[in-house]
MARGUMI-130641 format. One record per residue (C-alpha): x, y negated, z negated. Coordinates in nm, 2 decimals. Example, Ala and Ser with C-alpha at 12.3 -4.5 7.8 and 13.67 -1.06 7.14 Angstrom:
# MARGUMI-130641
{px->1.23&py->0.45&pz->-0.78}
{px->1.37&py->0.11&pz->-0.71}
END
This chain:
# MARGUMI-130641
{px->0.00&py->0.00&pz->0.00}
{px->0.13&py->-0.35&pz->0.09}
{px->0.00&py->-0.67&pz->-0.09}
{px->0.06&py->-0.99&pz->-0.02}
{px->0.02&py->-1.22&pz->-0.36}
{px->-0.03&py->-1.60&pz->-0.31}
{px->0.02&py->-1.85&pz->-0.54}
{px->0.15&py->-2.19&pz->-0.64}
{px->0.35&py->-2.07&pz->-0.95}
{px->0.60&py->-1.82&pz->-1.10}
{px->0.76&py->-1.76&pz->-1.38}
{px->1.04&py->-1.87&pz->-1.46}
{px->1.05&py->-2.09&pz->-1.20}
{px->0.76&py->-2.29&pz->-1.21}
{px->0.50&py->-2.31&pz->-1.49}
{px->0.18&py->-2.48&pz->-1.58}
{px->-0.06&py->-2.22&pz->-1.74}
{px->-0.11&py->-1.83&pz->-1.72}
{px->-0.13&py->-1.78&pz->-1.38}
{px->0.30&py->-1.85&pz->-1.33}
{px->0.31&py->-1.52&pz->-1.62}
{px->0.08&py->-1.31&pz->-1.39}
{px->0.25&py->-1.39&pz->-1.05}
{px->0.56&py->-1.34&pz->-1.25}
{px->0.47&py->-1.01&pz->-1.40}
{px->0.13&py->-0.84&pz->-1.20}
{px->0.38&py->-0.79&pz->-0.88}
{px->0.66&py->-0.60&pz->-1.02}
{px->0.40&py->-0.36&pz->-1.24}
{px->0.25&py->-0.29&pz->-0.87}
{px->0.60&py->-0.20&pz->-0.74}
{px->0.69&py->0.04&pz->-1.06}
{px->0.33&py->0.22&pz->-0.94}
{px->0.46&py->0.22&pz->-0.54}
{px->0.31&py->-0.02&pz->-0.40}
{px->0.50&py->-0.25&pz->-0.14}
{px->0.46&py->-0.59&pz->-0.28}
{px->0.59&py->-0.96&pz->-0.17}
{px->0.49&py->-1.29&pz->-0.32}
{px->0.40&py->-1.62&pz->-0.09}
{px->0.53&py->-1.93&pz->-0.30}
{px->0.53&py->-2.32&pz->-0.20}
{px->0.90&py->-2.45&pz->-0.15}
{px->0.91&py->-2.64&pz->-0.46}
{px->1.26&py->-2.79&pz->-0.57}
{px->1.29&py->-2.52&pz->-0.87}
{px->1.20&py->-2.24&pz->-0.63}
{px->1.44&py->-2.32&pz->-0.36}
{px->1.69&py->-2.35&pz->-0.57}
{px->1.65&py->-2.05&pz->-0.73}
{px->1.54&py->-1.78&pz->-0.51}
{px->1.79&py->-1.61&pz->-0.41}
{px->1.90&py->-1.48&pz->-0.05}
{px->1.70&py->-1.69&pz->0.16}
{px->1.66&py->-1.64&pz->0.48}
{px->1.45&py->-1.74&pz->0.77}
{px->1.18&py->-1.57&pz->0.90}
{px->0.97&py->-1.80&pz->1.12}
{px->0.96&py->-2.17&pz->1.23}
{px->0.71&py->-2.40&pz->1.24}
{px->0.58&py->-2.74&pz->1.32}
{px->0.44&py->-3.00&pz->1.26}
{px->0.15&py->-2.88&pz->1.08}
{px->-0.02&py->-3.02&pz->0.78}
{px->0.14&py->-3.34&pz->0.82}
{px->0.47&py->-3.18&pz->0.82}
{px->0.71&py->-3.22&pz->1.11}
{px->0.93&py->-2.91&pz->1.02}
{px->0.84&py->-2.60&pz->0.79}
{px->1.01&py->-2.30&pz->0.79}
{px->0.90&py->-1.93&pz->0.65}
{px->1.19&py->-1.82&pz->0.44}
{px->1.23&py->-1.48&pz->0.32}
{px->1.48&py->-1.40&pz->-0.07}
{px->1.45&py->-1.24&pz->-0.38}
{px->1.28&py->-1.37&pz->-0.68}
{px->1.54&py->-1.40&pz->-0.98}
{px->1.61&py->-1.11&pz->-1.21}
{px->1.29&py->-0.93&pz->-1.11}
{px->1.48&py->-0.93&pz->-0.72}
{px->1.05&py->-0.93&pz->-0.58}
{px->1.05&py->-0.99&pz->-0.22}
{px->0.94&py->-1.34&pz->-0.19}
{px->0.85&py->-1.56&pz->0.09}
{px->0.90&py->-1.91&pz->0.05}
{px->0.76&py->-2.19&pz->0.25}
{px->1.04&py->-2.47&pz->0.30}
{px->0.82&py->-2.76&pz->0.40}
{px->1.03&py->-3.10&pz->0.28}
{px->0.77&py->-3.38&pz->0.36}
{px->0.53&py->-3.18&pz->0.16}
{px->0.71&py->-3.01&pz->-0.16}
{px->1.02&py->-3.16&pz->-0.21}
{px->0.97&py->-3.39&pz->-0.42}
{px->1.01&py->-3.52&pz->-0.83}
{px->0.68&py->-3.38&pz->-1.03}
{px->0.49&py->-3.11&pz->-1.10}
{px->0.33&py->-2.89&pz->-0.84}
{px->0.01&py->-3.04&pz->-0.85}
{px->0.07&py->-3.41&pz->-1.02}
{px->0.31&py->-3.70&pz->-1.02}
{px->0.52&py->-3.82&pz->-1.30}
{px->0.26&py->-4.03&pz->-1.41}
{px->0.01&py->-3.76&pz->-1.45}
{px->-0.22&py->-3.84&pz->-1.08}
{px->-0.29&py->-3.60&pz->-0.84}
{px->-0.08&py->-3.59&pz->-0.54}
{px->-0.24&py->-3.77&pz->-0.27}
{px->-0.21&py->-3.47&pz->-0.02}
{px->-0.28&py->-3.21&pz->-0.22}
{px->-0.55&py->-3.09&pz->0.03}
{px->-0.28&py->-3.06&pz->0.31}
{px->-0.03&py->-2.91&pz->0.03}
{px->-0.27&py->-2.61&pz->-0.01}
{px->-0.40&py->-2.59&pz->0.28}
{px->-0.05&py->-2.45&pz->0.40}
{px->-0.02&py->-2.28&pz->0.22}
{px->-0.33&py->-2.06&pz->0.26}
{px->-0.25&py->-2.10&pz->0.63}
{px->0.05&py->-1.95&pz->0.56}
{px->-0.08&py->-1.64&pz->0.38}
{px->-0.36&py->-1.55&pz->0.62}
{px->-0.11&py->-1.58&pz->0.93}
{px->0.15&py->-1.33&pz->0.76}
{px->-0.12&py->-1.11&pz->0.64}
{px->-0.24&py->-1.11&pz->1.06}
{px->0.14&py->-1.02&pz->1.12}
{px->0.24&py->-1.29&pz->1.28}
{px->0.49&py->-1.45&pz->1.06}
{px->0.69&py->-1.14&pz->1.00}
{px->0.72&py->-0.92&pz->1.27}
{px->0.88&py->-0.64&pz->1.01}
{px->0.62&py->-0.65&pz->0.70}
{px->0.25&py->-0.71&pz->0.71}
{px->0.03&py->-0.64&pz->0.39}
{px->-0.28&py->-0.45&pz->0.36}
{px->-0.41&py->-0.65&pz->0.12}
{px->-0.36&py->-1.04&pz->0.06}
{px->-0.43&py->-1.18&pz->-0.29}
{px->-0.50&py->-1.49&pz->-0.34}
{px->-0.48&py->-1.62&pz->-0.66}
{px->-0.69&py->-1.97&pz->-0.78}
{px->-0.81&py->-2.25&pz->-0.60}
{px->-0.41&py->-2.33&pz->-0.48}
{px->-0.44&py->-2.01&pz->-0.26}
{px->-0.80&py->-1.96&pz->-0.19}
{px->-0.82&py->-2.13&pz->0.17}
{px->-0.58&py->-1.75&pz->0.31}
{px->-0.94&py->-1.61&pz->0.21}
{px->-1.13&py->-1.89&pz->0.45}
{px->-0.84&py->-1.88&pz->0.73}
{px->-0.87&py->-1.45&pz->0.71}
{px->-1.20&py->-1.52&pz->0.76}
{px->-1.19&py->-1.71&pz->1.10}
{px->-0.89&py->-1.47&pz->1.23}
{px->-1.10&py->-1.17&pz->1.34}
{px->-0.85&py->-0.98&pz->1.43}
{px->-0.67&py->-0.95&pz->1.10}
{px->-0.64&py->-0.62&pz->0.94}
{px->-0.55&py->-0.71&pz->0.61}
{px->-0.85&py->-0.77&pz->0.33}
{px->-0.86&py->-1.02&pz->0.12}
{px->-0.87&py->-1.05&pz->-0.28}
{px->-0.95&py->-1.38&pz->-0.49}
{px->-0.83&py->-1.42&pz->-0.81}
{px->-1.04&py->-1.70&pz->-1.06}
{px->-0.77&py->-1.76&pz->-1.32}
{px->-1.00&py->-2.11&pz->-1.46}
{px->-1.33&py->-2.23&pz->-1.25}
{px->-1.26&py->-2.53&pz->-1.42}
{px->-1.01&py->-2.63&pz->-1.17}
{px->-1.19&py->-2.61&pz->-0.80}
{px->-0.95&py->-2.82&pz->-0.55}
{px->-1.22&py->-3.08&pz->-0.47}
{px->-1.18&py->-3.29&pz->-0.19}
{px->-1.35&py->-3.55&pz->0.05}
{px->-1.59&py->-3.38&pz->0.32}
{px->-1.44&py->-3.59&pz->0.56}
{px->-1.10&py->-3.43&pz->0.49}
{px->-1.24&py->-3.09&pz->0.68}
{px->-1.12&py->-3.21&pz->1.04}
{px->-0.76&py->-3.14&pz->0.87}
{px->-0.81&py->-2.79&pz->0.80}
{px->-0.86&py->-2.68&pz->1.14}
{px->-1.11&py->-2.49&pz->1.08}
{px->-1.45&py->-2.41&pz->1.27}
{px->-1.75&py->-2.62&pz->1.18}
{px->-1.97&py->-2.33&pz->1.09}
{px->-1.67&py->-2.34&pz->0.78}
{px->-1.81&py->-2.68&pz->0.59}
{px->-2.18&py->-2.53&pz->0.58}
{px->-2.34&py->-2.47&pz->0.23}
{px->-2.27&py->-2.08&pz->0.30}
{px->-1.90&py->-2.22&pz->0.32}
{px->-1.68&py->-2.50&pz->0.23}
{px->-1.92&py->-2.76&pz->0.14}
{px->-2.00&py->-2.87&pz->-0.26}
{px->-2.20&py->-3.12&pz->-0.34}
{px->-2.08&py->-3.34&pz->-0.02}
{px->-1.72&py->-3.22&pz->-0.11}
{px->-1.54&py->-2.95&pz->0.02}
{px->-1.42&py->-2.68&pz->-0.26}
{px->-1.11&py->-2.48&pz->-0.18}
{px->-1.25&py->-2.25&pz->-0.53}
{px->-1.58&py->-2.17&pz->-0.30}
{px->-1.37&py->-2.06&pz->-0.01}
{px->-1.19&py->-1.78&pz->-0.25}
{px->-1.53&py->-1.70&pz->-0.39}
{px->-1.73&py->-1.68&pz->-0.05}
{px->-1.45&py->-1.54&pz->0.20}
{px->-1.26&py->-1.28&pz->-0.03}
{px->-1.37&py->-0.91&pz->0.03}
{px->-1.30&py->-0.91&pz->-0.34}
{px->-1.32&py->-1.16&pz->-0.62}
{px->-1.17&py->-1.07&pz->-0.98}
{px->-1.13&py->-1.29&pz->-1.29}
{px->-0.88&py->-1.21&pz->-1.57}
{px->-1.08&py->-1.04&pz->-1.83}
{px->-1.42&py->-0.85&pz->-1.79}
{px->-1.59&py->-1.08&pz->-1.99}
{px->-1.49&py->-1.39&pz->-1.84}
{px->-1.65&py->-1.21&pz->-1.52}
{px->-2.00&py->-1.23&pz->-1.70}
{px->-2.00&py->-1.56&pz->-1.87}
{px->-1.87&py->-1.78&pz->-1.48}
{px->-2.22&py->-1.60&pz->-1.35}
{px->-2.42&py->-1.84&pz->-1.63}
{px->-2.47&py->-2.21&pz->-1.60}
{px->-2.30&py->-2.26&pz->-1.91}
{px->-1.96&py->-2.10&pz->-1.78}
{px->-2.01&py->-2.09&pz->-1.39}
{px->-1.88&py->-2.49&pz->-1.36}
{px->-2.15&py->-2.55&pz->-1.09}
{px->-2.06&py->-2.23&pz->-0.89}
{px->-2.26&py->-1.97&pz->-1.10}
{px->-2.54&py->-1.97&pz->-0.84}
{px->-2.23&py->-1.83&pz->-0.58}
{px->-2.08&py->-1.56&pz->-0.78}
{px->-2.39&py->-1.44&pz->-0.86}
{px->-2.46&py->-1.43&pz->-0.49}
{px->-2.13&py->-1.18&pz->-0.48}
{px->-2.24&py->-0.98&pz->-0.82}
{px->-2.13&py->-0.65&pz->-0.66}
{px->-1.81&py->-0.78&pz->-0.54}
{px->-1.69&py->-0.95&pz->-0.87}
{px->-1.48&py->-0.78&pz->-1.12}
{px->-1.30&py->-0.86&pz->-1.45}
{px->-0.92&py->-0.71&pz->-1.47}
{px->-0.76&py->-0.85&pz->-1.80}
{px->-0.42&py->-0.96&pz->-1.78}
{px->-0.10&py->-0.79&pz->-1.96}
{px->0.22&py->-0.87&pz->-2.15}
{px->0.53&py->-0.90&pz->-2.00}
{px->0.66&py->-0.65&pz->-2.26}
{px->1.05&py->-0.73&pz->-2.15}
{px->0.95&py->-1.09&pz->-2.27}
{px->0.74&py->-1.02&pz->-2.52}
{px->0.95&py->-0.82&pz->-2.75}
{px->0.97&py->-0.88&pz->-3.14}
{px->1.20&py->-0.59&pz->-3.17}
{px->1.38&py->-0.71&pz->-2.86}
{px->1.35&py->-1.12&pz->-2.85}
{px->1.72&py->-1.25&pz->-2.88}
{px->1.58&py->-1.58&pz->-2.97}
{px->1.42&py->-1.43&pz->-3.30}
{px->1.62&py->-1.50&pz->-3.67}
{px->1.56&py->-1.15&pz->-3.74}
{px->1.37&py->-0.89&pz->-3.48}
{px->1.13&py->-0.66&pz->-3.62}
{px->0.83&py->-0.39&pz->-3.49}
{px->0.57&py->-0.31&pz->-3.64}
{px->0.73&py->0.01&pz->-3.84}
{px->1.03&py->-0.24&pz->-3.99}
{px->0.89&py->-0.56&pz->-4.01}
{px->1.07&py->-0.72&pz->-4.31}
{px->1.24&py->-0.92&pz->-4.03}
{px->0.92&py->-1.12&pz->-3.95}
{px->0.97&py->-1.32&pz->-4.33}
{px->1.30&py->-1.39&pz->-4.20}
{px->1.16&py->-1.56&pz->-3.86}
{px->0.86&py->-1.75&pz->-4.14}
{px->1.15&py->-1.92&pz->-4.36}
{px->1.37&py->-1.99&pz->-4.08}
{px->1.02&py->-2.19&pz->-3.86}
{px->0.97&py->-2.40&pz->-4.15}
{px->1.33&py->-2.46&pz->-4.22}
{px->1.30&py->-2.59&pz->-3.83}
{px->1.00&py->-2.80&pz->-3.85}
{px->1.09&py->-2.97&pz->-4.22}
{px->0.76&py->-2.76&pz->-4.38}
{px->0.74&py->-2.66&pz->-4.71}
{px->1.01&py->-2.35&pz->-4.78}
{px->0.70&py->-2.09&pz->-4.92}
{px->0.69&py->-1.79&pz->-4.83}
{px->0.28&py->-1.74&pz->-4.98}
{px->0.16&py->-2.02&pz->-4.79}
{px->0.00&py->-1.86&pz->-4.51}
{px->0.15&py->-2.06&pz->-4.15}
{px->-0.11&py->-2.07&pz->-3.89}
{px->0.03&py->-2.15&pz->-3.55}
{px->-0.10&py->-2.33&pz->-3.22}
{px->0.09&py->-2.28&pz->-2.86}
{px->-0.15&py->-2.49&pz->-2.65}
{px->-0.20&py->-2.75&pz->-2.41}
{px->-0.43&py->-3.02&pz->-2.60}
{px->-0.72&py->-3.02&pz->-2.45}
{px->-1.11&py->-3.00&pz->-2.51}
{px->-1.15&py->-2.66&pz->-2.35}
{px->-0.89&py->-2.52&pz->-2.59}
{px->-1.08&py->-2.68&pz->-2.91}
{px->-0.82&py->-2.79&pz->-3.06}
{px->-1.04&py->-3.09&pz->-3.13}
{px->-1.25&py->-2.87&pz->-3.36}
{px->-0.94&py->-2.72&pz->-3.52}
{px->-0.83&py->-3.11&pz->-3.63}
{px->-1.17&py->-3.18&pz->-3.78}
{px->-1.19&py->-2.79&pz->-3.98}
{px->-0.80&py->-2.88&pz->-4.09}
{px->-0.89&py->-2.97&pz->-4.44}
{px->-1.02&py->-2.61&pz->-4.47}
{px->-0.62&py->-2.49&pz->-4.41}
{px->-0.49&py->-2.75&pz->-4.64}
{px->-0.72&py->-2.66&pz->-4.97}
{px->-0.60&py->-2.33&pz->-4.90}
{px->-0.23&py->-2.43&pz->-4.96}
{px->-0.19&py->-2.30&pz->-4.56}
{px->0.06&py->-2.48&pz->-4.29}
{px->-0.02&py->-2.58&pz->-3.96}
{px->0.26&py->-2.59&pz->-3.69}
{px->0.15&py->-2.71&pz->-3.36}
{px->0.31&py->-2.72&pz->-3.02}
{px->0.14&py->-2.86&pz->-2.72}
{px->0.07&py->-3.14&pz->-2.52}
{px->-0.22&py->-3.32&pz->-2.29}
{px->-0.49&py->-3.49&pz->-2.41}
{px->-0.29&py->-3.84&pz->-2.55}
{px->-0.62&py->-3.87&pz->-2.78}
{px->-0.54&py->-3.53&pz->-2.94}
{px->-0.15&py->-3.58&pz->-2.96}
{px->-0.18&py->-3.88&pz->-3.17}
{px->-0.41&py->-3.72&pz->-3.40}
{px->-0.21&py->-3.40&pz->-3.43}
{px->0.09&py->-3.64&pz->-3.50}
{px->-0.10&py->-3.83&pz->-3.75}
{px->-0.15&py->-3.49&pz->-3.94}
{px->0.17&py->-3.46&pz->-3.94}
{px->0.24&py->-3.75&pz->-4.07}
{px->0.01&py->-3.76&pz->-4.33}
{px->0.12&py->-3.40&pz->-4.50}
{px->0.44&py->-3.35&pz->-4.40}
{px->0.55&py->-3.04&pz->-4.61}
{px->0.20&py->-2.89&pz->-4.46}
{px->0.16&py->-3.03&pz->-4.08}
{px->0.42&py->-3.02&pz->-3.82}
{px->0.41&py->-3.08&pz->-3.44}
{px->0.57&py->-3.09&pz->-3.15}
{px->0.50&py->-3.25&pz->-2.86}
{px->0.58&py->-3.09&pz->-2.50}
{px->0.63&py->-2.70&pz->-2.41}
{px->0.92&py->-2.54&pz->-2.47}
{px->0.93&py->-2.13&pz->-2.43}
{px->1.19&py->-2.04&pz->-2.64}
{px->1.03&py->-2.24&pz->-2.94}
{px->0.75&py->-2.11&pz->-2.84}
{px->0.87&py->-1.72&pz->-2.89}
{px->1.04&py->-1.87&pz->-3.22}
{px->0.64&py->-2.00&pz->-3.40}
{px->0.45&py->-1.75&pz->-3.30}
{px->0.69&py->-1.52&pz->-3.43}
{px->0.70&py->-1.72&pz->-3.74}
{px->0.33&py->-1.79&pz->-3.80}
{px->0.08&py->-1.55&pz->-3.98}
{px->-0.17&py->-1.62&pz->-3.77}
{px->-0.24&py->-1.78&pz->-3.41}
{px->-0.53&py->-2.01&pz->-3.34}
{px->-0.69&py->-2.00&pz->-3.03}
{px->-1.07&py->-2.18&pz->-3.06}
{px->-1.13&py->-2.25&pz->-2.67}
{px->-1.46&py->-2.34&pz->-2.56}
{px->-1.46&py->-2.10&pz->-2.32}
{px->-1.08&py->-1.91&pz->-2.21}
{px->-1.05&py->-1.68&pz->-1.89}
{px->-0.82&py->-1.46&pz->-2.08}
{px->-0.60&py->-1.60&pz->-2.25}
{px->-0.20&py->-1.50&pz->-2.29}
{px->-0.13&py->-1.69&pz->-2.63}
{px->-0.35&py->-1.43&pz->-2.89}
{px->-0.24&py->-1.09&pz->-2.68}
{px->0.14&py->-1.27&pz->-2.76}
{px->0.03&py->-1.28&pz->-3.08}
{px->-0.12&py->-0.97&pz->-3.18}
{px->0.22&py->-0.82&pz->-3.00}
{px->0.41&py->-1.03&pz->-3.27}
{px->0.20&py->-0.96&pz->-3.60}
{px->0.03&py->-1.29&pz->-3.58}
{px->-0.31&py->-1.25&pz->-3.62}
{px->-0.53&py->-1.39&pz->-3.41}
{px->-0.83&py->-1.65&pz->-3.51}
{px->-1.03&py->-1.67&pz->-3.19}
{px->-1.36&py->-1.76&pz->-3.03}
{px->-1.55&py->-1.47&pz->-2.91}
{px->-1.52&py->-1.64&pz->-2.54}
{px->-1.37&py->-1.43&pz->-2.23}
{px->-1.07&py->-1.23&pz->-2.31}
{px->-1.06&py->-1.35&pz->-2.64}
{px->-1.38&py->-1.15&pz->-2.72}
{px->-1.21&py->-0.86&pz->-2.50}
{px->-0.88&py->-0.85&pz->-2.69}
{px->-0.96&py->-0.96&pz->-3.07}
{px->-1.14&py->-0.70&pz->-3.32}
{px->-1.34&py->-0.96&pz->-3.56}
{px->-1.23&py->-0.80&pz->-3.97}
{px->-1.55&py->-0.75&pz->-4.06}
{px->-1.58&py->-0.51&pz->-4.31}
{px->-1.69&py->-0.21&pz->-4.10}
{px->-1.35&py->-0.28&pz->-3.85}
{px->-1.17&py->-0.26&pz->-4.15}
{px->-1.25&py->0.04&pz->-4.29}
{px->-1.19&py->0.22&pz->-3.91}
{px->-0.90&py->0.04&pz->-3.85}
{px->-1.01&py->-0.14&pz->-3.58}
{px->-0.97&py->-0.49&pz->-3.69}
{px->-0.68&py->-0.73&pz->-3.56}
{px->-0.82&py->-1.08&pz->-3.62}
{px->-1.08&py->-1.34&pz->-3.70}
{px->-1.34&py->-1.44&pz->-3.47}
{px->-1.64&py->-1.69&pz->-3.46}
{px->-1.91&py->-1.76&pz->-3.21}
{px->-2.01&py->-2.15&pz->-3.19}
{px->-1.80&py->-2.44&pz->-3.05}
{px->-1.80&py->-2.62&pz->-3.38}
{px->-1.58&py->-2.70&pz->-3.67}
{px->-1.80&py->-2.55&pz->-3.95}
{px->-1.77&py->-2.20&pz->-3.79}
{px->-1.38&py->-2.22&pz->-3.71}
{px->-1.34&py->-2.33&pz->-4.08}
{px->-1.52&py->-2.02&pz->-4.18}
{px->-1.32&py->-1.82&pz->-3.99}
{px->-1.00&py->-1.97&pz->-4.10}
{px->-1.11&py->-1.92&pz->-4.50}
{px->-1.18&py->-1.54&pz->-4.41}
{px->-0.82&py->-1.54&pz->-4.28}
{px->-0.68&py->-1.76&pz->-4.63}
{px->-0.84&py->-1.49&pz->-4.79}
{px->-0.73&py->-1.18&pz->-4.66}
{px->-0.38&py->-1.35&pz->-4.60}
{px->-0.41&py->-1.35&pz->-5.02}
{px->-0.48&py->-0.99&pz->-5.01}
{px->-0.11&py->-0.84&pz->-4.92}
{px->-0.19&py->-0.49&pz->-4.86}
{px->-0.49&py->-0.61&pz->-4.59}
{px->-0.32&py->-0.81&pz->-4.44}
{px->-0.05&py->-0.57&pz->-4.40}
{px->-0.29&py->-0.37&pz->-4.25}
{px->-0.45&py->-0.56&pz->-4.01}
{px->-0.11&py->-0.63&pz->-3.89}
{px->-0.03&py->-0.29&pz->-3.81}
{px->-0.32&py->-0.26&pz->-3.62}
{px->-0.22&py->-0.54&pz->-3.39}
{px->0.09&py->-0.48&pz->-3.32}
{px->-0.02&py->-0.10&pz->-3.20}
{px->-0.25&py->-0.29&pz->-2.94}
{px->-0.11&py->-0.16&pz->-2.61}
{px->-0.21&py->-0.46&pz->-2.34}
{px->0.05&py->-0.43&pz->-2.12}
{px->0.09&py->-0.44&pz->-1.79}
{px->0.05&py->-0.09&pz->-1.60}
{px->-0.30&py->-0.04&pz->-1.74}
{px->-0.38&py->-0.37&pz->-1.51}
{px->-0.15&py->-0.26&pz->-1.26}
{px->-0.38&py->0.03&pz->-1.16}
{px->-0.70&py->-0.15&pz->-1.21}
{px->-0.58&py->-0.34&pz->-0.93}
{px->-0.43&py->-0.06&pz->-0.73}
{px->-0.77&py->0.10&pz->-0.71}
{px->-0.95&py->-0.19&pz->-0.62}
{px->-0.70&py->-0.25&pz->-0.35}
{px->-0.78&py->0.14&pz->-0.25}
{px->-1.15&py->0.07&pz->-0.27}
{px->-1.14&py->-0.23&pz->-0.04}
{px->-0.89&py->-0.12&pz->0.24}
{px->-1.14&py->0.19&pz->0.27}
{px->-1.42&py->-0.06&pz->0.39}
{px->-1.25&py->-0.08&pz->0.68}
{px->-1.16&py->-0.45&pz->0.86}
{px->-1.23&py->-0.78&pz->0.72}
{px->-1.54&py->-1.00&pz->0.75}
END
């Protein structure tokens, strides 16, 4: 089986969210199972420079706005993943993110940005790129990637089917109707049954109507985006694809993910020796300037600061950790209104409340190895990487029973307890009154030792890693490349 995987980022190269950890780690579980599998990644500054053996397979021109693009072919660092790599100057070389500006706006040609680099993906997946490799399967992975489903679509003769991948509706690649012309697409494309949203054209809707398959990254997530509440105005699509949308929760990178492993640790530990996890506690206070206790129970936050994340709610239910004699130690960054608040705590109880501003990986290995407990309150969360990191580290989870947090967190109620089930704390509404009362259950088993030693046994014996969502995608490819060419 060959598969094609699309998308704008990678670990370690480039990363905004989960989606770099899955492009990063999803292709080389398929190639342990035997499948043939390349990746399709913009030439942004940190990927050129790091691939590794590029060489070109196809030129180009001008196209996009671009007056010379080139299809290079290398190996992705220390994983050595076959990766092609679109060299397009005028329209990714430059200072920024991959989707922003320095000063936080939304490049102007974003539309053309993406639109390449869909183009790019259905033309190699119709073997014309690449005379020596063309995939059975393309897969396309958020809105970024989702017009190789719409330009699959209008190349009949392509073999290869299509798979979309939601990673968060929240993000749709919106644009001006009247930007269509530059897509070079048929007309028939912009119709409601295509393109078109609202008077806008959505790059999201072309994943979700074009794809032979659509997943999202946990089953339950797969549910909730078919309700108003969840669906972001597209609920009224998926639902028109029901039988064609599935829910695949994402792994661990278990070579990253490591307590017994993780270099950057002041002690490693597993969950059979785990004396060394007090070790990495005194050593993340000592760090942040917190109160040296080892009985104050140290809740963690690895977040961007956002509204969807709740970390709003977890500001305003904060005095429920502090009457408990807990610390909070926070790193993240977005929303300016939720940094300065965050940094105010801090402020205010210094020995309790520390934060840091910005994302920084190996910090973040170092708290959530540190912390008792991870908080994740999201409004609603795809899947959610930060509370499987946790439970792999002994850092119990406090979640809200939203998408793959409701698949991947055992609520302690009593009856998980007593089966050994149980591996965190879970609530149900949006609201600071029922986070609080799940961080007081947590202050209160954290004040039971031998609990809490069990409830950390049980997380760490979780198994979420990568080669049981390896084959749930090898099967679906299996399923679809059975249905014989593409639509």
């Amino acid at each position: 089986m060959k598969v094609l995987h699309v998308g704008a980022e990678v670990v370690p190269l480039v990363k905004t969210g989960g989606l770099a950890d899955v492009l990063g780690a999803l292709p080389q579980a398929l190639i342990e199972q035997g499948a043939d599998v390349r990746l399709l990644l913009p030439g942004l500054p940190p990927i050129l420079a790091a691939v590794s053996n590029l060489a070109t397979v196809f030129e180009f021109g001008p196209l996009f706005g671009a007056a010379r693009i080139a299809l290079r072919l290398g190996r992705m660092p220390h994983s050595e993943v076959p990766v092609y790599v679109i060299d397009a100057p005028y329209l990714y070389r430059r200072n920024g993110g991959p989707y922003q500006s320095d000063d936080g706006c939304e490049w102007a040609d974003n539309l053309q940005r993406f639109a390449l680099l869909g183009w790019a993906g259905a033309h190699l997946a119709a073997g014309e790129l690449d005379p020596a490799w063309a995939p059975d399967v393309l897969h396309a992975h958020d809105w970024h990637a989702a017009m190789a489903c719409a330009y699959v679509a209008a190349h009949p003769g392509t073999r290869a089917r299509s798979v979309f991948t939601v990673h968060n509706l929240a993000y749709q690649g919106l644009f001006p109707s009247d930007d269509f012309r530059l897509l070079g697409l048929p007309s028939r494309f912009m119709a409601s049954t295509g393109l078109e949203y609202h008077h806008q054209l959505s790059f999201m809707k072309a994943g979700l109507k074009f794809a032979g398959r659509v997943t999202t990254v946990s089953p339950t997530y797969a549910r909730e985006i078919a309700t108003p509440e969840f669906g972001c105005g597209l609920d009224g699509v998926i639902r028109s694809r029901a039988g064609a949308v599935h829910g695949i929760l994402n792994g661990v990178d278990g070579a990253i993910w490591d307590p017994a492993t993780d270099a950057g640790l002041a002690a490693r530990y597993s969950a059979r020796k785990s004396a060394g996890k007090v070790a990495c506690k005194a050593a993340l206070q000592t760090e942040l300037g917190l109160e040296l206790r080892a009985n104050a129970p140290l809740f963690g936050v690895v977040s961007r600061l956002t509204s969807q994340k709740g970390l709003d709610l977890l500001l305003d239910a904060l005095p429920v950790l502090l009457r408990g004699g807990a610390q909070l130690a926070v790193q993240g960054s977005g929303d300016a209104a939720l940094e300065a608040a965050f940094a105010a705590a801090a402020r205010a109880h210094p020995l309790a409340v520390a934060v840091r501003i910005g994302y920084d990986e190996a910090f973040a290995h170092r708290l959530i190895a540190g912390a008792d407990a991870i908080v994740v309150p999201s409004r609603f969360e795809p899947c959610g990487l930060t509370q499987l990191y946790g439970l792999r580290y002994g850092t119990l989870p406090v979640v809200r029973r939203v998408g793959g947090l409701a698949d991947t967190v055992v609520d302690a109620s009593d009856e998980a307890v007593r089966s050994g089930r149980a591996t965190g704390f879970g609530f149900d509404g949006a609201s600071a009154a029922e986070l609080g009362g799940a961080l007081q259950r947590a202050l209160s088993a954290f004040a039971r030792p031998t609990l809490w030693k069990a409830l950390m046994a049980s997380a760490m014996a979780q198994d979420f890693s990568w080669e049981g969502s390896a084959k749930a995608y090898g099967l679906l490819y299996e399923s679809l490349t059975t249905e014989g060419p593409t639509r």
